[in-house]
C-alpha positions as CSV (number, residue, x, y, z in Angstrom):
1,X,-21.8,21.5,16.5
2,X,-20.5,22.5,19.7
3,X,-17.0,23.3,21.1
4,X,-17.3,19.9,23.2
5,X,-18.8,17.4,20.6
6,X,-16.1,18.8,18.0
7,X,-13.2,17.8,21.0
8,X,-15.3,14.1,21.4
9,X,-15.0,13.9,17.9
10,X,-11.3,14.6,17.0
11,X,-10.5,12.5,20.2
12,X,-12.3,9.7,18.5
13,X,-10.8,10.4,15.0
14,X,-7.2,10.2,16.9
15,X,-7.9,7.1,17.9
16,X,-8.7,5.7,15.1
17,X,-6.1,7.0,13.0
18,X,-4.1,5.5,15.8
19,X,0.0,5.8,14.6
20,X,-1.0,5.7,10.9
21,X,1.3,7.9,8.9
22,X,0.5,6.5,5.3
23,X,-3.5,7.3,4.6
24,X,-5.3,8.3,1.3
25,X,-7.8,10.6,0.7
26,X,-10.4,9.8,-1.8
27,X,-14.3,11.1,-3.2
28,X,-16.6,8.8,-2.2
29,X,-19.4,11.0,-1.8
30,X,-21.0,10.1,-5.4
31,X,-21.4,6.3,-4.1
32,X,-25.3,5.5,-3.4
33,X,-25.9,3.3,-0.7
34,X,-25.7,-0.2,-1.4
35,X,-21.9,0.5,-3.2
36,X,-20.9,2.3,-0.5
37,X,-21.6,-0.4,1.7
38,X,-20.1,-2.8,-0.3
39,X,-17.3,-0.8,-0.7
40,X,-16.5,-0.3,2.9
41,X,-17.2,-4.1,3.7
42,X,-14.6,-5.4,1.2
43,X,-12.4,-3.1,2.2
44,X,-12.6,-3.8,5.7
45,X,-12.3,-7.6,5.2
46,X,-8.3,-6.4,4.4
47,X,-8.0,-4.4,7.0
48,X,-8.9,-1.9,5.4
49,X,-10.4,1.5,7.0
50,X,-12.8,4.2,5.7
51,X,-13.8,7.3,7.4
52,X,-15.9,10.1,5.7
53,X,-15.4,13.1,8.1
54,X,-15.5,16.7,8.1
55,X,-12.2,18.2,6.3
56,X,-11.6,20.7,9.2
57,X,-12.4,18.0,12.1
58,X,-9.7,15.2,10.2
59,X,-7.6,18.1,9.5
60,X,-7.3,18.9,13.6
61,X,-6.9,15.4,14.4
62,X,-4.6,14.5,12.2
63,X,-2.5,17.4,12.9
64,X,-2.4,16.6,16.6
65,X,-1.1,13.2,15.4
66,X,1.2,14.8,13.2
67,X,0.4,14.5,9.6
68,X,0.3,17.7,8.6
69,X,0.6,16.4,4.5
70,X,-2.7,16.0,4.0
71,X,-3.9,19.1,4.5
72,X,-3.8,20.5,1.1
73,X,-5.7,17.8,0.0
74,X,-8.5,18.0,2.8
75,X,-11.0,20.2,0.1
76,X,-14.7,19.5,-0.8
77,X,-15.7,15.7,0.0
78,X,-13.2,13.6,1.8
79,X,-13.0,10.1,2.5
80,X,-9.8,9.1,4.5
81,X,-8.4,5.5,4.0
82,X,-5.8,3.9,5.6
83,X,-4.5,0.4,6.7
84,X,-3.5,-2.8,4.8
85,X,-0.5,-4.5,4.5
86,X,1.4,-1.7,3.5
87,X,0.7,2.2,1.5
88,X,1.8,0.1,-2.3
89,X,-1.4,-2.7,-1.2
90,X,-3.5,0.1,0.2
91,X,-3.0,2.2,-3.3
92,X,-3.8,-1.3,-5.0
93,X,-6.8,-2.0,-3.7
94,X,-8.1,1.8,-4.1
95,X,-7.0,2.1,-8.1
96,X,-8.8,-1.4,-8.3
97,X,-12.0,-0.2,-6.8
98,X,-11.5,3.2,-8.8
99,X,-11.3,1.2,-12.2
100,X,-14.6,-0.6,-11.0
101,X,-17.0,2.1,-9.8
102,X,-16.1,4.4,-12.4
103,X,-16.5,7.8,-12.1
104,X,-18.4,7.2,-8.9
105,X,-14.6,7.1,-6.5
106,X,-12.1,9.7,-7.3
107,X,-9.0,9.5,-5.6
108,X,-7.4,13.2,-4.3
109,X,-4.4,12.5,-3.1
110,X,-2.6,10.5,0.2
111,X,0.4,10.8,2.1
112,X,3.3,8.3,2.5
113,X,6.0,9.2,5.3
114,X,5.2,13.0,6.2
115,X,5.1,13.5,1.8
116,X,2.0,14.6,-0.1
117,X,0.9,12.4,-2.7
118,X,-1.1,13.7,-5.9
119,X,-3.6,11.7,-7.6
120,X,-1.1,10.8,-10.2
121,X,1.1,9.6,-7.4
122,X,-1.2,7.7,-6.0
123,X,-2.0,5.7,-9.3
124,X,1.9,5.3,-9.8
125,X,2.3,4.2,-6.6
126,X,-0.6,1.2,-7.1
127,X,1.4,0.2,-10.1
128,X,4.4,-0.6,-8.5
129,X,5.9,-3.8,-6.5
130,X,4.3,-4.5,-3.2
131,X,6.7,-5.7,-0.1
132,X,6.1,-9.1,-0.8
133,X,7.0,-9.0,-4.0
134,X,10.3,-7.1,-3.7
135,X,11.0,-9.5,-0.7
136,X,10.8,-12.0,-3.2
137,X,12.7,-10.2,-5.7
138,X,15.7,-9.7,-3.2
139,X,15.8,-13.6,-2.1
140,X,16.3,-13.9,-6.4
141,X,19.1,-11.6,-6.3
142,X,20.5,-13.0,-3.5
143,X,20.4,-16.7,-4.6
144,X,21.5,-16.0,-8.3
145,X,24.9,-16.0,-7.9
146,X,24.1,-19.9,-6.4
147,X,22.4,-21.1,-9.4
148,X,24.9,-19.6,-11.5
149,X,27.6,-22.0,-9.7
150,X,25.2,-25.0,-10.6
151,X,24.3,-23.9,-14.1
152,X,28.0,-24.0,-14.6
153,X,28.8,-27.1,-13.0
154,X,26.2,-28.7,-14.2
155,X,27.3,-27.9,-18.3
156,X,30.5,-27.8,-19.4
157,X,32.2,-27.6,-16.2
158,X,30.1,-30.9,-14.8
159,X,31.3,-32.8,-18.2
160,X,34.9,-32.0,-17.6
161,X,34.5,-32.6,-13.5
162,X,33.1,-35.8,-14.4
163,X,35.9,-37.1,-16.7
164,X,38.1,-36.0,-14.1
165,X,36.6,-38.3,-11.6
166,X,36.4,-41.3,-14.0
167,X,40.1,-40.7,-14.5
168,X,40.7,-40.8,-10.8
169,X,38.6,-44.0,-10.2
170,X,40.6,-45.4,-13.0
171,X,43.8,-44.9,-11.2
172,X,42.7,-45.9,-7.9
């Protein structure tokens, strides 16, 4: 490959990495055809994006963009996936097509804000919380001490609140 066509191509790997900062790296490369397809489509249907590159080509352009964390795990074959609601939904949905394709996807590593990510990592990662689901788990925490107030007025404290208002109606 020429001097020229390798420039094209980073250019064109730049801009579709676009301002991505959180991206995985997996093995696709044992994938025939027809699962590789299918594995691409569904991901793209979630935003998802795949790109099976050469290491030293993603390596320049992602280095211009400045993610330099990846570069340890750039070795053998590389598939670089990024997009998705967020890196947690992005790790979910690679473990989940990991535990269905077997051996066929092995995940190598990632990076999640300028921090290199193991395999291991990225496994933990896909276990954990999403951001809609600690939104919601911080609108719980926040309303609890609400319901607490009800709970109480609403048992003992309601019976005694409500003989204290019969005793004022009586008087009135």
């Amino acid at each position: 490959m020429s001097k020229v066509v390798k420039e094209m191509v980073v250019s064109e790997l730049r801009d579709r990495f676009g301002d991505s900062q959180e991206m995985l790296v997996i093995d696709s490369s044992r994938l025939d055809a027809i699962s590789d397809n299918e594995f691409r489509l569904a991901l793209r249907e979630k935003e998802i994006y795949v790109c099976t590159v050469k290491n030293s080509l993603a390596r320049k352009a992602l280095n211009d963009s400045g993610v330099t964390a990846l570069d340890e795990v750039l070795a053998g074959p590389s598939t670089i996936v990024w997009g998705g609601e967020d890196i947690v939904a992005l790790s979910k949905e690679i473990a989940k097509w990991v535990r269905q394709l077997g051996d066929k996807v092995e995940i190598k590593g990632g990076t999640v804000e300028g921090t290199t990510l193991s395999a291991g990592d990225v496994v933990s990662l896909s276990k954990s919380p999403g951001r809609l689901e600690l939104i919601g788990q911080i609108a719980g925490l926040a309303l609890s001490p609400g319901a607490q107030l009800v709970s109480a007025l609403l048992g003992p404290g309601g019976k005694l609140s409500g003989q204290v208002q019969a005793v004022s109606e009586k008087e009135d």
